[in-house]
N, C-alpha and C positions, 0 to 999 in steps of 0.2 A: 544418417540416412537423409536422402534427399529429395524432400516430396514433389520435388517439382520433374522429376526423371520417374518417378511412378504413376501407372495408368493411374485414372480419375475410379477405377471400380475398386483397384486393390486400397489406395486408399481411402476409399469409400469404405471399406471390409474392415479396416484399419482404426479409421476416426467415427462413424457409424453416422457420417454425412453422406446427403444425396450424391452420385455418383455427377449428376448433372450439373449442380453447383461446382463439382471440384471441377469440373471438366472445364465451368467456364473461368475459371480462376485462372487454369491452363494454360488456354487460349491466351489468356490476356498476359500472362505472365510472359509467354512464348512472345509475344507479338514484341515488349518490350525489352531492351537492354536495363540488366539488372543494378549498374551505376550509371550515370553520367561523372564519373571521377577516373580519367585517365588512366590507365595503368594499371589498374585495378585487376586482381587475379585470386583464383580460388585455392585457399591454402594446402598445400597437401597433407592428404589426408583428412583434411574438411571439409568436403566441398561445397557446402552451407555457410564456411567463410569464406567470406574475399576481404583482402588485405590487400594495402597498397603506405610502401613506405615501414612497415611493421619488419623489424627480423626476427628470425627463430630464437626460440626461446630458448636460453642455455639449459643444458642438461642438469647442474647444478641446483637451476633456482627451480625447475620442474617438481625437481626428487626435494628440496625441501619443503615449494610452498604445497604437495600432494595432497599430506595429511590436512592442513587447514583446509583442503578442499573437500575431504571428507568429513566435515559435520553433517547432519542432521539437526531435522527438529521435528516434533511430533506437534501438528496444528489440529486443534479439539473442533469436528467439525457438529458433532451432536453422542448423546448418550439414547439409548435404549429406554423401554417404559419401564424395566425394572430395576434403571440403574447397574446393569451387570455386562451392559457393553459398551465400549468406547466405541467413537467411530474418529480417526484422525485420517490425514491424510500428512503424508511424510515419503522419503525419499528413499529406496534401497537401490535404484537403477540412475536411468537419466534424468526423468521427470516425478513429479511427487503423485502419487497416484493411495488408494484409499486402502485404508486395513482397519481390521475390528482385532481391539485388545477386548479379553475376558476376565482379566484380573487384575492384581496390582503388581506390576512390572512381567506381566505376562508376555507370550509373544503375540507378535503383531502379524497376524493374518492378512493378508494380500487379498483382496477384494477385486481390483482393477489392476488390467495390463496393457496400458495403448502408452502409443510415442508421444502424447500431450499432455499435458499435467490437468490436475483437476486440485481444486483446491475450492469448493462450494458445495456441500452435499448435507443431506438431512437424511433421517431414518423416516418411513411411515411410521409413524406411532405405534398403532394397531397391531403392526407384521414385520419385527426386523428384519426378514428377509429380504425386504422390497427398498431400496433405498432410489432416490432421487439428488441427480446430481449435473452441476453446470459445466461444461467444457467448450472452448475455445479451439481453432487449429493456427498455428502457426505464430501465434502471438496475437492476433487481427483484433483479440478481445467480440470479436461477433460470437459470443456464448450460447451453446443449443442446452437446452433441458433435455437431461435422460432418462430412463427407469431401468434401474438395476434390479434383476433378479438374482437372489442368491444361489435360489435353489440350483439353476442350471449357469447361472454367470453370465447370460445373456444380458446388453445392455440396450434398448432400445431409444430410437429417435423421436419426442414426441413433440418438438417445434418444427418450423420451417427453413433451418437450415442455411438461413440467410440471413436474419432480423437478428437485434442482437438481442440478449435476455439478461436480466440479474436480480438479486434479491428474492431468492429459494426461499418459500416458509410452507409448511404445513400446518394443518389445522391439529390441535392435539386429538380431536374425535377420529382422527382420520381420513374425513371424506372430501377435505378441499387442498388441491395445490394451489399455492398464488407465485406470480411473476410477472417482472417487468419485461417488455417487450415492444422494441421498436417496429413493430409486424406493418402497423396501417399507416408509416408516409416517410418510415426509417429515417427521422428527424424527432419526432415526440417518441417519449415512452410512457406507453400506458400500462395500467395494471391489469395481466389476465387471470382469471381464476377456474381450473377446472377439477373435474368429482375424478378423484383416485380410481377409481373402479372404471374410467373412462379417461384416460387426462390427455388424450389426443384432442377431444371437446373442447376447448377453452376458451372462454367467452371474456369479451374486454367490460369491463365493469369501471373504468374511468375512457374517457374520448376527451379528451383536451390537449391544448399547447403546453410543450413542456416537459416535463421528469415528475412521473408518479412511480410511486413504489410501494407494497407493498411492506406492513412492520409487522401485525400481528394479529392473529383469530382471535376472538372470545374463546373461553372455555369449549364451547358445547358448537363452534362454528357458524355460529350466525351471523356474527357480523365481524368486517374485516378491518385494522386501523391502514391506512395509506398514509405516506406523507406526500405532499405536492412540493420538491425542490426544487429553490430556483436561485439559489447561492449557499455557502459554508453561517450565510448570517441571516438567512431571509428562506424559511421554510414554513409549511403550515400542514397542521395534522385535522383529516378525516376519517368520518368513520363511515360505513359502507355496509348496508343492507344484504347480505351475500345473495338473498333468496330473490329480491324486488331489486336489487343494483342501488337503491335509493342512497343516497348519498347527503352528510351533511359536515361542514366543515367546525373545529372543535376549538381550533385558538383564533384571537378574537382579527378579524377582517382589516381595524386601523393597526400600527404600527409593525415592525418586522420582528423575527427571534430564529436562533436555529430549533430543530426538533433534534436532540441526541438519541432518542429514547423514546418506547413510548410502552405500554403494559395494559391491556384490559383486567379490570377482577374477574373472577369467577363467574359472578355473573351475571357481568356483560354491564354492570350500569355506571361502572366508574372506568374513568382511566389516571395511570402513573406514567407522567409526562417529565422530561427532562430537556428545557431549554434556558435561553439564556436570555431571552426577551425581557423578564424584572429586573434584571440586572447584567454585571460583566462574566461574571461566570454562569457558565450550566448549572443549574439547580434541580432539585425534585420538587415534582408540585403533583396533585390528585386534584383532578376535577370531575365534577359531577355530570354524565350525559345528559344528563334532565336541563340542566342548567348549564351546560355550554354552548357557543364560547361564554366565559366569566365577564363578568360588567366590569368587576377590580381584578385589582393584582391577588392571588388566590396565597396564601401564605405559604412557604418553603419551609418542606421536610427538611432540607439540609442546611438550614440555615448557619450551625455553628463549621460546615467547611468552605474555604473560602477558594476553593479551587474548582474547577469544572468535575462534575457528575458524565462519566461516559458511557456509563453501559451502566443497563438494570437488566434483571431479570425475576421473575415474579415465580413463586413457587404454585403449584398447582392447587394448594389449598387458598392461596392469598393470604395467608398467616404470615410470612416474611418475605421480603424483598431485598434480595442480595444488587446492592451497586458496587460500583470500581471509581474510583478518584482519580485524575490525574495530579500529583503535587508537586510542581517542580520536577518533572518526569521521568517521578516513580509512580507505581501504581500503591493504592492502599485497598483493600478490600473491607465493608463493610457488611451489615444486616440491619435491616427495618423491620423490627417487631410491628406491624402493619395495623394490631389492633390500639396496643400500648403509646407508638406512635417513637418509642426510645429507637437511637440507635447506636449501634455497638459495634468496635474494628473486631475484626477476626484477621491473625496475625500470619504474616503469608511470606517467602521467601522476598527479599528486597529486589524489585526489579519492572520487569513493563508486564502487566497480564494480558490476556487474549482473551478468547471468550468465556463466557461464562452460560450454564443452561442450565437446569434442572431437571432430570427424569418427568417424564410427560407422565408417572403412574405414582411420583413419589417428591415428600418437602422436606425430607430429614436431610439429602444428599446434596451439596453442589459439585458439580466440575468446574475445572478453570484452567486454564494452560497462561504457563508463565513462563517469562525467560530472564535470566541475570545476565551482567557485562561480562560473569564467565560460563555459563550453562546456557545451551538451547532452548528453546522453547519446548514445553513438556507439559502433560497434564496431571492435575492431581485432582482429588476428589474432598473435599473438607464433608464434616459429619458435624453437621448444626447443633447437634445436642452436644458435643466436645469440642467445638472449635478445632478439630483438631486435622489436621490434614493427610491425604494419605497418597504416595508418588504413586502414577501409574505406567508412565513410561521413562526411562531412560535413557534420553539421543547420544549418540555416542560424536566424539569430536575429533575424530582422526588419533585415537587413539596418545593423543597429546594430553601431558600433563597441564591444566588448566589453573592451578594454584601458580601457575608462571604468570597467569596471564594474568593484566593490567584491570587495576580498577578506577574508574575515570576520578577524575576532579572537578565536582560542579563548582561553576566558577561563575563571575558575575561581571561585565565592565560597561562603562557609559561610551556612548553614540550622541550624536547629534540630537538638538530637540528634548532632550530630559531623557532619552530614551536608557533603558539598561538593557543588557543585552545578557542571555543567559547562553552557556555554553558548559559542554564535557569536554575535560583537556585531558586526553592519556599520555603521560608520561613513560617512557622507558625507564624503565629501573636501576638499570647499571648505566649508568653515561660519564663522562668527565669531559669539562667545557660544554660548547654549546652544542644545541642539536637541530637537523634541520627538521621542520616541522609542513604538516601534510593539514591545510582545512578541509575539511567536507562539510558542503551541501546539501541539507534536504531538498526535495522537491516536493508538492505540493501547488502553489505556494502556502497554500496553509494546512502542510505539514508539520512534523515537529520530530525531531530528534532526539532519541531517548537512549537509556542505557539501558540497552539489550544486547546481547552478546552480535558480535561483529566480528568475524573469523578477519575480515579486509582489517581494521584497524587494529587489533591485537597482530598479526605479520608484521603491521609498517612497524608498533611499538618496540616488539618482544626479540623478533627476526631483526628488523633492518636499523633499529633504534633512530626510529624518527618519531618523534609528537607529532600527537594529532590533536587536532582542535574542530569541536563540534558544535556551531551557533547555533544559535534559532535564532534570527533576525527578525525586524521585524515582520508583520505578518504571520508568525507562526500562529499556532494553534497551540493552546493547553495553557495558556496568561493571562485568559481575559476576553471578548471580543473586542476592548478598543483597540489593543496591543494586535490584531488577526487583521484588524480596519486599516492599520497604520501604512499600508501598499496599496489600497488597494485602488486602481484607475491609475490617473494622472501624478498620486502620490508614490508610485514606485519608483521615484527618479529620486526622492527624500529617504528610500530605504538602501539603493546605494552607499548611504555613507555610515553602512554597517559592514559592508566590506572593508571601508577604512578603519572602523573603529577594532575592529579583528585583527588589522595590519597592524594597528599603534597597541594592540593588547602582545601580540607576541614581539614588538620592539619593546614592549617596559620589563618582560620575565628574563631575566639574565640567564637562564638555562636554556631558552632559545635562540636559535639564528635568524634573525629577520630576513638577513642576505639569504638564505636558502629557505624556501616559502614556495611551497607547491598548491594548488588547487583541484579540488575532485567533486563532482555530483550529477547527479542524474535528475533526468527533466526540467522542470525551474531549476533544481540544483545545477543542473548545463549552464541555465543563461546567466547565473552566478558568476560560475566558471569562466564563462565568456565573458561575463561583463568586467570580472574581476581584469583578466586580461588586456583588457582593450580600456578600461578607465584606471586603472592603477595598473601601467605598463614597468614601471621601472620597481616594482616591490615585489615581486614573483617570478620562478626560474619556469617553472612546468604547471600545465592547465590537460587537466583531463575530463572533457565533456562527453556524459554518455544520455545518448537522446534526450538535448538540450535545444534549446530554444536559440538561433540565431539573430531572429528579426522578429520583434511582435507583430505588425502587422500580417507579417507576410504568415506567419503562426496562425494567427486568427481566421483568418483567409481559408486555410488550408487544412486544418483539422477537421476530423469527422463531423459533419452534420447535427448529430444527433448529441454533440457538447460543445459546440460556438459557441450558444449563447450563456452556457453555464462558463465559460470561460471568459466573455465579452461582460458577464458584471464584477469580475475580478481582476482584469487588465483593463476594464477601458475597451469602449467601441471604438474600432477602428475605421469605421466610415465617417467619425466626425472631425472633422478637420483640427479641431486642437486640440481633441487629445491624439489625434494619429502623427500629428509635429509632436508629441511628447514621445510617443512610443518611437518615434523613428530618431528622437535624439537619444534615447536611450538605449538601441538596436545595438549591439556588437559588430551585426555587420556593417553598420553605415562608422565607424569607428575602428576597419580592419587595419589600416597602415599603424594605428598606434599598436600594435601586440605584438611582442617581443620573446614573450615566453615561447617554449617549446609547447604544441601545441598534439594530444592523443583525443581523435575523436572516432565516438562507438556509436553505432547506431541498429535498430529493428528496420529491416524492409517493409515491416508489417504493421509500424505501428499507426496505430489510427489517432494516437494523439498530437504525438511531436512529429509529424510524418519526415520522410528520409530526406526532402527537397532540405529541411532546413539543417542539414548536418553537412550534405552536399555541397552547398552554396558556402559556407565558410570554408567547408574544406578548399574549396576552392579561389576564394576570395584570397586565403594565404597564401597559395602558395602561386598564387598570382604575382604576388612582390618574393617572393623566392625563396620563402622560407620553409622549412621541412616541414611535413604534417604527417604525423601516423591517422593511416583512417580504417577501420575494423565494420565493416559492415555484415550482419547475419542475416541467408534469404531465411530462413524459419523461424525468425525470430518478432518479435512488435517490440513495445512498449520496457523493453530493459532485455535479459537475458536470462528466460527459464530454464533452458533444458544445459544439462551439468557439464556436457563436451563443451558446447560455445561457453559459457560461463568459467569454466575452466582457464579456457584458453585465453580469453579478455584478461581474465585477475590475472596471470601470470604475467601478461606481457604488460600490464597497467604496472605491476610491480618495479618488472624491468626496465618501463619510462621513468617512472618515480626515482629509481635510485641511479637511473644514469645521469639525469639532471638535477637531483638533491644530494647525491651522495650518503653514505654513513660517515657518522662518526669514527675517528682512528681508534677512537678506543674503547668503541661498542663489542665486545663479541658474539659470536651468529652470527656474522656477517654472511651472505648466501657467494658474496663476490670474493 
């Protein structure tokens, strides 16, 4: 469907945005040409793609890679007060849209039906009927808050329909919503809070420069915790008077730390804080509100793990405090006996978890949704008093046997500067001689790459018997903060030569082929791509960038307002003259005559981060010197590819470049060709 060919009121009726809004989106849309890339045309039968340079996808690789396109996964967005309903949001049509499971491996009732996906929702505590939930149109990420009623399935509008909003939380009493929302200069985000029984009202209760967000109520809704961000390593937590706005800040004013976390007790006079300010990892720490911020360093609940603390969540009694570990990037699941001060693993399938909550009316139950390198994302429920765990949903995976599929090999190799470099290598199973092998890219930049199942890299392994190889260069997240610091500014021209060390890790494994070495990723993982491309030209056949970064500058430049400057302290400000000579010798574009490889680049019309100019402009730049470029542009799409026809249709033909320029192995079978 093609939202730009439908009146502004239908889809109005549709998205349950102002009709005036869409109309000016219209206008403007109307006024411009939807590429500046020659040639360019809407695919048939898509007419939300336009393709230029891409061929039809053979019939062949459609019908086998189908089924991998049909996974699922079930994302745990909140449980009910008596613990007896899930609320996920998962995928049965185009987009993932919300259902309430009742049981354990019950079915999953359908809650919401629009063409845009949602993936942000909370129950009213008080009244599961009543759910609140975030939606975006077309990718743009300018997110409106809604109020779902069950009873009738009426969803209503209760922001502005322009500002963008994030970070859903309810009060467990029931009586407050909070949210971020760029409303008053749609550059800062403030925090608004308004009374359930009213939540059109919503009053700003932080006004400053910046990114505030709300984390968490007290018990009983009095007071609210915010975090003030303003990078991945320099955040600070407040706490917030709901009734008076009175506001006072709780980690201490000198030096920086992240905020991972944060937990009020019951009631209301402590908080359980999770950052990394005493140290390189995230830690748990309790501080007293009487006595924050701390004069000292406050001593660590978690001292005996030596990995980053990511998620807490506090049970309603404050008796226990279930965290999540990241270890070398699995997840481990703990509990904090909160009085005893012990803590103890609770034993959990191997793999990445997702959130974790506890029933707003109960502390015996937690949920958690989890995914392995060969299961989707799913929820279970564990019972504190057994440890023991119980499935609640079941994502189906296209019906494909999964005991085929690949489980990775964490792996380890040195880089420049002492640096080591952690990565999952999946192997094909049946190979003889060498194989060509596919890296992928996180984005981020301080992201992190983890073994959760990946329908894209089980195909290239299992189907096309090509290795894949997955870093975390530097900069990642989930190592350390110095390891996350080692990019960032003027030092990202020093994490470059983790590209190389990835090139000289798959020339030393004699089961791979160096000569046939593909590249893939999205957003930083693009400028990866790119950059791999254009400064190691002669060690890679195929570069596939999807809503990647061209030119830092010109990035900088042209991204949404309302994240320049959360992006300007992790690249480097680009109006100072030396680090912008850094970022412009580091640009891929200003580096285009060197790139050799075959070059597949994807792009969101819509996206407000890596906007389309800087997908454009390379496309262009190459094929300037004459070289082929597949370019994939979706008008309904932003920031990657949510809805399942375009996402579809990208993997397939991502596939198709991949194996036209790596080839299979002769004596891999599955071959699709």
């Amino acid at each position: 469907m093609n939202l730009r060919t439908l009146t502004p009121l239908l889809v109005s009726l549709m998205t349950g945005l102002p009709s005036a809004v869409l109309a000016q989106t219209a206008e403007k849309s109307a006024a411009q040409a939807p590429s500046t890339v020659q040639g360019i045309a809407p695919l048939p039968g898509q007419p939300n793609l336009l393709v230029s340079g891409v061929p039809s996808i053979p019939p062949e690789l459609r019908k086998r890679v189908l089924q991998y396109l049909e996974s699922r996964a079930a994302n745990l967005m909140d449980v009910s007060r008596d613990g007896k309903q899930v609320l996920i949001a998962t995928r049965f049509a185009d987009t993932n849209q919300l259902h309430v499971v009742e049981q354990p491996l019950g079915a999953r009732f359908q809650l919401t039906f629009t063409p845009e996906p949602i993936n942000t929702a909370r129950f009213l505590p008080t009244d599961a009927n009543i759910l609140f939930f975030l939606q975006d149109v077309g990718g743009g990420e300018f997110f409106q808050v809604f109020r779902l009623d069950r009873r009738n399935g009426r969803s209503e509008l209760l922001t502005d329909g322009k500002s963008r909003h994030e970070s859903l939380s309810v009060s467990d009493d029931g009586r407050w919503l909070a949210y971020g929302g760029t409303g008053r200069n749609g550059k800062d985000t403030d925090v608004y809070v308004a009374p359930t029984d009213n939540p059109k009202q919503a009053r700003r209760v932080t006004e400053a420069e910046g990114s505030w967000l709300p984390l968490d109520f007290s018990h009983d809704g009095s007071k609210l915790l915010v975090m003030q961000f303003r990078a991945a390593d320099d955040a600070d937590l407040h706490v917030i008077d709901v009734k008076t706005g009175e506001r006072r800040q709780l980690t201490p004013k000198e030096g920086k730390g992240s905020v991972n976390g944060a937990a009020l007790t019951p009631d209301g006079k402590s908080v359980y804080l999770v950052t990394d300010r005493y140290g390189d990892f995230a830690a748990l720490y309790k501080l007293d509100l009487d006595k924050a911020p701390p004069s000292s360093e406050p001593p660590s609940l978690t001292k005996s793990i030596r990995w980053n603390v990511e998620s807490i969540e506090l049970s309603p009694d404050g008796k226990t405090l279930a965290l999540e570990t990241n270890e070398d990037g699995y997840s481990r699941l703990y509990v904090l006996d909160t009085k005893r001060g012990t803590l103890s693993p609770v034993e959990v399938p191997r793999g990445v978890m997702g959130r974790l909550t506890f029933p707003s009316g109960r502390s015996d139950v937690l949920s958690y949704a989890l995914s392995t390198s060969r299961s989707p994302m799913d929820v279970y429920q564990v019972d504190l008093r057994t440890k023991k765990s119980t499935r609640w949903t079941r994502s189906e995976v296209g019906g494909l046997d999964t005991s085929t599929f690949v489980e990775p090999e964490l792996v380890h190799y040195k880089s420049t500067e002492g640096v080591e470099v952690p990565a999952f290598l999946y192997m094909p199973r049946e190979r003889k001689g060498k194989v060509p092998v596919v890296i992928v890219f996180h984005g981020g930049p301080e992201g992190q790459s983890r073994p959760n199942l990946s329908t894209f890299n089980q195909f290239l392994a299992v189907e096309l018997g090509m290795a894949v190889l997955v870093p975390n260069v530097r900069g990642s997240e989930g190592y350390g903060k110095a390891y996350r610091a080692m990019d960032d500014g003027v030092k990202r021209e020093q994490s470059l030569a983790d590209i190389g060390a990835s090139l000289d890790y798959i020339a030393s494994r004699p089961e791979l082929d160096a000569s046939r070495v593909g590249v893939y990723g999205g957003s930083y993982g693009g400028y990866m791509v790119l950059a791999t491309a254009a400064f190691f030209p002669e060690r890679i056949r195929a570069a596939v960038d999807v809503v990647g970064i061209s030119s830092l500058p010109t990035f900088l430049q042209n991204t949404q307002a309302y994240r320049r400057d959360l992006r300007r302290a992790e690249y480097g400000d680009e109006r100072k003259p030396e680090v912008r000579q850094v970022q412009e010798r580091i640009s891929p574009l200003n580096a285009v005559e060197r790139i050799k490889a075959a070059l597949f680049v994807q792009q969101g019309a819509n996206d407000p981060r890596v906007p389309q100019s800087e997908a454009e402009q390379i496309v262009k730049a190459v094929r300037a010197r004459g070289a082929d470029v597949w370019y994939m542009l979706a008008l309904d799409e932003g920031h990657g590819f949510g809805k399942k026809a375009n996402r579809d249709t990208v993997t397939m033909a991502t596939f198709l470049f991949l194996e036209k320029h790596l080839g299979a192995p002769s004596s891999t079978t599955g071959s699709i060709r």
